[in-house]
C-alpha positions as CSV (number, residue, x, y, z in Angstrom):
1,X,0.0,0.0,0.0
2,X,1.8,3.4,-0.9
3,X,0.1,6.1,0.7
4,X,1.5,9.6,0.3
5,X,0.1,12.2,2.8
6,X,1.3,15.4,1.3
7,X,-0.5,18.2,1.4
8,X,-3.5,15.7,3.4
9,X,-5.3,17.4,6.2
10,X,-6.5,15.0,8.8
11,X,-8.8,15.8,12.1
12,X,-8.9,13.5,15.3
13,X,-12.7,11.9,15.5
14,X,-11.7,9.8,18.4
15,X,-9.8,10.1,21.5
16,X,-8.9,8.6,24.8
17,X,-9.7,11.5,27.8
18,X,-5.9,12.5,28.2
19,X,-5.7,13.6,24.6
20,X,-5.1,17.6,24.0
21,X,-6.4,17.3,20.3
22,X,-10.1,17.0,19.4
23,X,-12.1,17.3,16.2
24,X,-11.4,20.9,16.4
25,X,-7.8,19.8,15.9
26,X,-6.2,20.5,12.3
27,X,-3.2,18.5,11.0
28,X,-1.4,19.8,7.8
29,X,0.7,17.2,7.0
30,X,3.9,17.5,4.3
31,X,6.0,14.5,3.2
32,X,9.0,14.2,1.2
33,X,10.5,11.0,0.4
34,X,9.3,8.7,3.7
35,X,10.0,11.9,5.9
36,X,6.3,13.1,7.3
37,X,6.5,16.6,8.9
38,X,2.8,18.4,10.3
39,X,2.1,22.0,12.0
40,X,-1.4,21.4,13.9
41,X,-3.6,23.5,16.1
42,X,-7.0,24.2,17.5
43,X,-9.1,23.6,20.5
44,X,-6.7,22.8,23.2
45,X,-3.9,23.1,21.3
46,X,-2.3,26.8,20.4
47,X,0.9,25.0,18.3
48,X,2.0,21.6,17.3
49,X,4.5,19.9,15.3
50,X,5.5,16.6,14.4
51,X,7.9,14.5,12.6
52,X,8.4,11.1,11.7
53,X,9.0,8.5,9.0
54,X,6.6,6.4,6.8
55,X,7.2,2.8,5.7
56,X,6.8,0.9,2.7
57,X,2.7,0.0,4.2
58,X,2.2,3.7,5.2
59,X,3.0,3.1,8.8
60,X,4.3,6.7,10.7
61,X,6.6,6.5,13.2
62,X,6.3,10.0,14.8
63,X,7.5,12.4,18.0
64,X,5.3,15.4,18.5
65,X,5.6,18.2,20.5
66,X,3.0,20.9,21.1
67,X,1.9,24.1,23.6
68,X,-1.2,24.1,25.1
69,X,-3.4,26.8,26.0
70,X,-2.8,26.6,29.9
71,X,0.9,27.5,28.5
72,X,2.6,24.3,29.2
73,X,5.1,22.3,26.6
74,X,3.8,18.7,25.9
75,X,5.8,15.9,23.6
76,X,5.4,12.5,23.0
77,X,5.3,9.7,20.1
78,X,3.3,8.0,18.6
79,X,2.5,5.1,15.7
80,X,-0.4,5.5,13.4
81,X,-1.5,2.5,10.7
82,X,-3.2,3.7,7.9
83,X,-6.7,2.5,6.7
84,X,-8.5,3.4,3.2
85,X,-11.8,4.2,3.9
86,X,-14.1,3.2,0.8
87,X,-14.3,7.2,-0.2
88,X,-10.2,6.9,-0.9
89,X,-9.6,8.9,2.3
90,X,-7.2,7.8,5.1
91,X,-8.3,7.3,8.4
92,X,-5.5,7.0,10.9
93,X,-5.3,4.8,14.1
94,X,-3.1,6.1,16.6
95,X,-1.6,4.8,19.4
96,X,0.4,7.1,21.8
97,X,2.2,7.8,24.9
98,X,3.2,11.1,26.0
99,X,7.2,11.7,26.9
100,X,6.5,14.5,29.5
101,X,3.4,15.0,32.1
102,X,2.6,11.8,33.1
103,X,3.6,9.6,31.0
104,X,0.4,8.2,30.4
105,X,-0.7,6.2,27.2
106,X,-4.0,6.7,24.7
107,X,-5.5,5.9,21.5
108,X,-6.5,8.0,18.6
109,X,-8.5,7.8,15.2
110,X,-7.7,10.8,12.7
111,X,-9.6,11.1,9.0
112,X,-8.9,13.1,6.5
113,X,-10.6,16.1,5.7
């Protein structure tokens, strides 16, 4: 499966409850080559970015770091594996684990817009 995300826009639709994204969330994601970059904000979020690397199935490897809106710094990583939905959009499922706060793990699904 070769999926190329450039220029994709993708929104979270599902969440565990120690997310900071939600559907008002925007992701603007850029690749070149199997390097995947995104700038993201909305709701919770004021800035975002993230980098990682796709595979040969679409797989991202990724490490994200954001500010929120009670001013803190947040980063962590996180795996998504790609689905095409029957439209030909991508719906991402995300597992997750922040690297700062507490540490704590969740599960996300992002489509694209």
């Amino acid at each position: 499966m070769n999926i190329n995300y450039n220029n994709k826009k993708f929104r979270p639709v599902e969440n565990s409850a120690n997310a900071e994204t939600s559907e008002s969330t925007v992701f603007i994601y850029e690749q070149n080559g199997n390097i995947l970059s995104s700038s993201y904000s909305g709701g919770q979020i004021v800035k975002g970015h993230l980098i990682g690397m796709v595979d040969d199935n679409g797989n991202i490897d990724m490490r994200y770091h954001q500010i929120n809106t009670k001013g803190e710094l947040m980063t962590g990583k996180c795996q998504s594996i790609p689905e095409v939905l029957s439209n030909g959009k991508i719906r991402l499922h995300e597992t997750w684990q922040w690297t700062s706060g507490d540490k704590s793990k969740g599960n996300s699904i992002l489509e694209e817009m």
